[in-house]
C-alpha positions as CSV (number, residue, x, y, z in Angstrom):
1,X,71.1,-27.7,-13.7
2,X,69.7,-24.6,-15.6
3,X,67.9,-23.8,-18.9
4,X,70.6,-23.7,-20.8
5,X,69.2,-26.3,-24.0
6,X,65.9,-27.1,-24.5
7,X,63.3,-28.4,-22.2
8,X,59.8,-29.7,-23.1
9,X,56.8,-28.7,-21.3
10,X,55.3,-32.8,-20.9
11,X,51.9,-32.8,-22.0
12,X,50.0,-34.9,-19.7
13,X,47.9,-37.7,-21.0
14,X,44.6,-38.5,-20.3
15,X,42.5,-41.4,-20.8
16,X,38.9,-41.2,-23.4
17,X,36.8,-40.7,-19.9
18,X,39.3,-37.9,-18.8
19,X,41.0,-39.7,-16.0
20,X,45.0,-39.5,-15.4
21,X,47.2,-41.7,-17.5
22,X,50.5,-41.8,-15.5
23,X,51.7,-44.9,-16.9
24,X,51.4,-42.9,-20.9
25,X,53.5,-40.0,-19.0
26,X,56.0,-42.3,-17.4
27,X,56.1,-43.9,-21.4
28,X,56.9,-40.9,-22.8
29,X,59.6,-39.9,-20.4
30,X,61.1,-43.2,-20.8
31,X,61.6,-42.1,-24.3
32,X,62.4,-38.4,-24.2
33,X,64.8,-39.1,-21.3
34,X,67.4,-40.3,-24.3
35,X,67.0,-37.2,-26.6
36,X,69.2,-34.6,-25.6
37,X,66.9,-32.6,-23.7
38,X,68.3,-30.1,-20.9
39,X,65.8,-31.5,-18.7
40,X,61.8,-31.5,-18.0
41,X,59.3,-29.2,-17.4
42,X,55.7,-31.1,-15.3
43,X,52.5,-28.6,-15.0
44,X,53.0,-26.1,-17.6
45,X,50.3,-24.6,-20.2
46,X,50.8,-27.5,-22.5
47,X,50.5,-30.0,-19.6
48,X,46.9,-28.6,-18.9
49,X,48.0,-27.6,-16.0
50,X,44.9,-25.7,-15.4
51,X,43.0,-28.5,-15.7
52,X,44.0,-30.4,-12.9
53,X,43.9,-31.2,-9.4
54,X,46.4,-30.8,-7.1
55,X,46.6,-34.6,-6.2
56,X,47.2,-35.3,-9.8
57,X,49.6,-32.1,-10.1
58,X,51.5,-33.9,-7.0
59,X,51.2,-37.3,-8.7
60,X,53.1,-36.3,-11.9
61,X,55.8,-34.0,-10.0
62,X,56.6,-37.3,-8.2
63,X,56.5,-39.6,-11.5
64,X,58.7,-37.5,-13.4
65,X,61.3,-37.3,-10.4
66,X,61.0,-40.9,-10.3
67,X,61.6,-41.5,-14.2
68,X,64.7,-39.0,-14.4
69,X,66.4,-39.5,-11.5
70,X,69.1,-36.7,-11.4
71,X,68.1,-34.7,-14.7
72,X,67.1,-30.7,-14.3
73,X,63.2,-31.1,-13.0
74,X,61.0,-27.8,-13.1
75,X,57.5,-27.8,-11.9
76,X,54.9,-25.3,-12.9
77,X,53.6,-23.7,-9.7
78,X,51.8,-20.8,-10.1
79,X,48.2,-20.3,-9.3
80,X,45.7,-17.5,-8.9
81,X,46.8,-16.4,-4.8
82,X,50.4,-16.3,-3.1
83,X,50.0,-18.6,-0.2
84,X,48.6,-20.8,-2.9
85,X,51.7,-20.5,-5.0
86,X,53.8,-20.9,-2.3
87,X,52.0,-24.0,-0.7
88,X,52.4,-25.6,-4.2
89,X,55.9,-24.6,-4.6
90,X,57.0,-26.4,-1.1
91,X,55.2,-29.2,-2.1
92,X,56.7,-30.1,-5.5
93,X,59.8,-29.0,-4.1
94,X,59.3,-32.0,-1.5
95,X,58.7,-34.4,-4.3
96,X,62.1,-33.8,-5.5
97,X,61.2,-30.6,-8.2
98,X,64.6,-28.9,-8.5
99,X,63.0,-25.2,-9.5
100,X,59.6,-23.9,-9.8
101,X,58.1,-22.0,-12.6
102,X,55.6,-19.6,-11.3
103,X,52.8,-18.1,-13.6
104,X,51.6,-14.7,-13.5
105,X,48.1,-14.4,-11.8
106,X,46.1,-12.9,-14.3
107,X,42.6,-13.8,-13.2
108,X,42.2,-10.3,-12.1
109,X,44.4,-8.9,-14.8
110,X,43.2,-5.5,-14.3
111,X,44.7,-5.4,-10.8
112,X,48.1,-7.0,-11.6
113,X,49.8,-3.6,-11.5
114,X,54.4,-4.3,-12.0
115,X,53.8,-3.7,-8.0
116,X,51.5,-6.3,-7.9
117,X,53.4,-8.9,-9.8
118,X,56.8,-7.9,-8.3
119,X,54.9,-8.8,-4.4
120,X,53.6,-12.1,-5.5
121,X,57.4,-13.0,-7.2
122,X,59.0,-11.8,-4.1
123,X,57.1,-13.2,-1.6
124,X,56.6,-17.1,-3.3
125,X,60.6,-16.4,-3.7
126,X,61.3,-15.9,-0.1
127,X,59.3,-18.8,0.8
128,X,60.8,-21.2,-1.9
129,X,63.1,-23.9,-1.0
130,X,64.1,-24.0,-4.6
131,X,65.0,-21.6,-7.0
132,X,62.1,-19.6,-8.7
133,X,61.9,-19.0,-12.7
134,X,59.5,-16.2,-13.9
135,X,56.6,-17.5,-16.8
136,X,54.6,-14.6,-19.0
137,X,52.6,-15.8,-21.4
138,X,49.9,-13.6,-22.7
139,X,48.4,-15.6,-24.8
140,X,47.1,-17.9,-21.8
141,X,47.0,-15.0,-19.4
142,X,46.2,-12.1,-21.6
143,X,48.5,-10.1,-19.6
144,X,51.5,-8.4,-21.0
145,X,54.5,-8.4,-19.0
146,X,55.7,-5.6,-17.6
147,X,59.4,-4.8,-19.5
148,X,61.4,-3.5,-16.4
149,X,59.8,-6.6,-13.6
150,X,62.6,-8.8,-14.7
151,X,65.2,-6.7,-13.3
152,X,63.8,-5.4,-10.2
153,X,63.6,-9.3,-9.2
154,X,66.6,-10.6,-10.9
155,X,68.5,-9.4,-7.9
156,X,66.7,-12.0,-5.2
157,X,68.8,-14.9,-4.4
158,X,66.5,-17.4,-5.3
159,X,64.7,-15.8,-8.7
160,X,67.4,-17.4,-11.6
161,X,66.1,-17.0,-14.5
162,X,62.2,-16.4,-17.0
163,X,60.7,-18.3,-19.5
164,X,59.1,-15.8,-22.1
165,X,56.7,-16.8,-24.2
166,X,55.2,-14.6,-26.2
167,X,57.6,-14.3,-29.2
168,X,57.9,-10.9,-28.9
169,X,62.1,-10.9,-29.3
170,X,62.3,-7.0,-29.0
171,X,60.6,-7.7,-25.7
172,X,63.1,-10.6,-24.8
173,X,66.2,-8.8,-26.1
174,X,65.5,-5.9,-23.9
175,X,65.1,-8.4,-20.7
176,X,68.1,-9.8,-21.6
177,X,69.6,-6.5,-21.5
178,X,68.9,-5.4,-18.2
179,X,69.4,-8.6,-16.3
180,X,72.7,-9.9,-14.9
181,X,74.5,-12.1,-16.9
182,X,73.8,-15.7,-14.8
183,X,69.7,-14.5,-15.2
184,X,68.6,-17.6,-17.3
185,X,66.4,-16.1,-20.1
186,X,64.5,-18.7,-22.2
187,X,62.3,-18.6,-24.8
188,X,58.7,-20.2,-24.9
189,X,57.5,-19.6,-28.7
190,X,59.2,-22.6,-30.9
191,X,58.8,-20.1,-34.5
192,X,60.8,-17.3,-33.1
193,X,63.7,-19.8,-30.8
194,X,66.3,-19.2,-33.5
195,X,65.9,-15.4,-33.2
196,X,65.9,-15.3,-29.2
197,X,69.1,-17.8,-29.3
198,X,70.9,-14.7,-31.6
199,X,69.3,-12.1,-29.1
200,X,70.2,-14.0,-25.7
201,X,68.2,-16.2,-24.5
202,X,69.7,-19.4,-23.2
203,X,67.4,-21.5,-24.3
204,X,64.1,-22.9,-25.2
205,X,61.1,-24.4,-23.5
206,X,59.3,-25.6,-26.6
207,X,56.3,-27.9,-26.7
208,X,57.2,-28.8,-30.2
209,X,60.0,-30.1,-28.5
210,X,57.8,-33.0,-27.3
211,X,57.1,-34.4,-30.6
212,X,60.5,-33.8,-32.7
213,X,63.1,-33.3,-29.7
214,X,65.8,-34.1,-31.3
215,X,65.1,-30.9,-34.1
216,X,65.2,-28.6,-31.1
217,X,67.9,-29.8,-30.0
218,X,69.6,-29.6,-33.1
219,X,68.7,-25.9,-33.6
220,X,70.4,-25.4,-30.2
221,X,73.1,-27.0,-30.8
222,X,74.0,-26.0,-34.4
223,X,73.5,-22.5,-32.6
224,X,75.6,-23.2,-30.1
225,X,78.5,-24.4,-32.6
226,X,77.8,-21.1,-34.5
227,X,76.5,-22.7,-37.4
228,X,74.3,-20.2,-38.1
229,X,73.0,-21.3,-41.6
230,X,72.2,-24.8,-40.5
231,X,70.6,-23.5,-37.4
232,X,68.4,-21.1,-39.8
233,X,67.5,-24.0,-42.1
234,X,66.2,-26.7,-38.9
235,X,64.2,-23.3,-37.6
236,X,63.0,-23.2,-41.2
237,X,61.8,-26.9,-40.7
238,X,60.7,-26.4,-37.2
239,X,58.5,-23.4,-37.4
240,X,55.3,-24.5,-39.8
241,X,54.6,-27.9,-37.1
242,X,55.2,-25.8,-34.0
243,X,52.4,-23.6,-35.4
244,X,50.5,-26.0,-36.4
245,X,50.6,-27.6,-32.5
246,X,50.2,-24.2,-30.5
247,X,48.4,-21.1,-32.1
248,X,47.2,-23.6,-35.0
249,X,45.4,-26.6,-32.7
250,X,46.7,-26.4,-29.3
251,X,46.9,-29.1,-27.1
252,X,45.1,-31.1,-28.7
253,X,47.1,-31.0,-32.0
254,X,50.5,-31.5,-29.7
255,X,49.1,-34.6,-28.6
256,X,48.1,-36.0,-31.8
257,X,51.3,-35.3,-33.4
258,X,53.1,-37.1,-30.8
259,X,50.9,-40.2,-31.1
260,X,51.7,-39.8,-34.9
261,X,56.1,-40.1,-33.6
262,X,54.8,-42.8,-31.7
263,X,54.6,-41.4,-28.8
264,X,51.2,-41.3,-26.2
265,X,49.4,-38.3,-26.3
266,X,46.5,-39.0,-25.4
267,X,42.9,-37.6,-24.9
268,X,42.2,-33.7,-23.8
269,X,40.9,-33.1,-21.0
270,X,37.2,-31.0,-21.4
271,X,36.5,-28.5,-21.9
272,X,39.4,-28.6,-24.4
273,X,38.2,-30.3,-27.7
274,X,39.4,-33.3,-29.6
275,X,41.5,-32.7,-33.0
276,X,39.1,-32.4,-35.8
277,X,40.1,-35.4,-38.3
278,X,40.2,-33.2,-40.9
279,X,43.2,-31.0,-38.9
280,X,45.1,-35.1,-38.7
281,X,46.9,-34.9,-42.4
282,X,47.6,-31.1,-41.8
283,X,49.6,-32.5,-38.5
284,X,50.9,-35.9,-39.9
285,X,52.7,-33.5,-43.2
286,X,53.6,-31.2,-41.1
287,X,55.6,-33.9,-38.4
288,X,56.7,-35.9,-41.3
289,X,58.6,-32.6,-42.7
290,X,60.0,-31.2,-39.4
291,X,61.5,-35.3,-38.5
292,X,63.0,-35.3,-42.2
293,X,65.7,-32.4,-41.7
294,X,67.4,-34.5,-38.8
295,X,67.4,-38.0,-40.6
């Protein structure tokens, strides 16, 4: 069990009043389950993670263990403190989470010096049942990650791998670089997946991935094969609706274009805002052209 294909980061659906919709998540993974997928990611930036409480965080760990019994399960368990990060991590681990993904505190971004960072990694790490994956991404955090942290903790026993997610591939390549070879390296930015496959990374944890997931994994596969052209042409198809659903709309737009696959999406939860109507077309062209170049 590893990041070695492509793993979506579930969104979790709400309900029009903003309460938890388990039975819409459970739905989706009944689905997605069949697809290809490496496995499943619970609590990560495109499951609102931020947004909700740890009873419901604890809830959707144990849904998703229960709907893929014996598929690679990673749980987002990061938060602002280290005894909270490690409280969390024990607890998802509990719930049958094979890895956690631990975010970088960024609240006080000023203060997360590479020695602050590498302390926190270390110490949830030593305190982890499960293995530990590394998650930077500045555009939730706005704090850039440090380009030597990954080694200095690739060495602990229990720190496998990063997801790195801010499409820089220079950045990526160089991580890649200076890690051991078994260090799992995957990349979080759907546009620029075909470019970290050709400089390392092992694979993708792609929201897009929750609305055309058999696309992704396609691109990884083609990739894989070394068919290189067709795996150029699906990122061709790929890149303008993974825009459109993360630095275009967000959340929101990722839900609605996986109600428009059929899917349940569902409601935001405020303070994130609904999709505009007038954004709906933009998303439902966009879908329609990325589900064409697998048909």
């Amino acid at each position: 069990m590893s990041l070695g294909g492509v793993v979506p980061p579930l969104v979790t659906p709400f309900r029009p009043d903003g309460s938890l919709d388990l039975a819409a998540f459970e739905d989706n993974l009944a689905f997605l389950k069949g697809t290809g997928l490496a496995g499943f990611l619970v609590l990560g930036s495109n499951g609102e993670a931020a947004g909700l409480e740890e009873s419901e965080k604890l809830d959707l760990v144990a849904a998703a263990r229960r709907a893929v019994p014996g598929r690679f399960l990673l749980a987002g368990t990061g938060t602002e403190s280290t005894l909270g990060t490690v409280a969390l991590t024990r607890k998802a681990a509990d719930l049958g989470a094979d890895a956690a993904l631990v975010l970088t505190p960024h609240f006080y971004r000023g203060r997360m010096s590479e020695e602050a960072l590498r302390r926190h990694f270390v110490a949830v790490a030593d305190a982890s049942p499960v293995p530990i994956y590394l998650y930077s991404v500045p555009a939730f955090t706005g704090l850039a990650w440090p380009p030597g942290l990954a080694a200095s903790l690739a060495g602990h026993p229990r720190i496998v791998g990063m997801k790195e997610s801010s499409g820089d591939v220079g950045l990526l390549g160089h991580i890649v670089d200076t890690v051991p070879a078994d260090f799992e390296v995957a990349c979080g930015n759907a546009p620029a997946f075909y470019p970290a496959l050709c400089a390392g990374a092992t694979g993708g944890v792609l929201a897009v991935a929750n609305c055309v997931p058999r696309l992704v994994v396609a691109l990884h596969g083609a990739f894989v094969a070394g068919d290189h052209a067709r795996a150029r042409l699906l990122q061709h198809a790929l890149t303008p609706l993974a825009t459109a659903v993360t630095t275009g709309w967000g959340v929101a737009g990722l839900k609605s274009a996986m109600d428009l696959a059929g899917l349940r999406g569902g409601a935001v939860r405020a303070p994130l805002l609904p999709l505009p109507d007038s954004a709906r077309q933009e998303i439902r062209q966009r879908l329609e052209q990325a589900q064409a170049a697998v048909r």
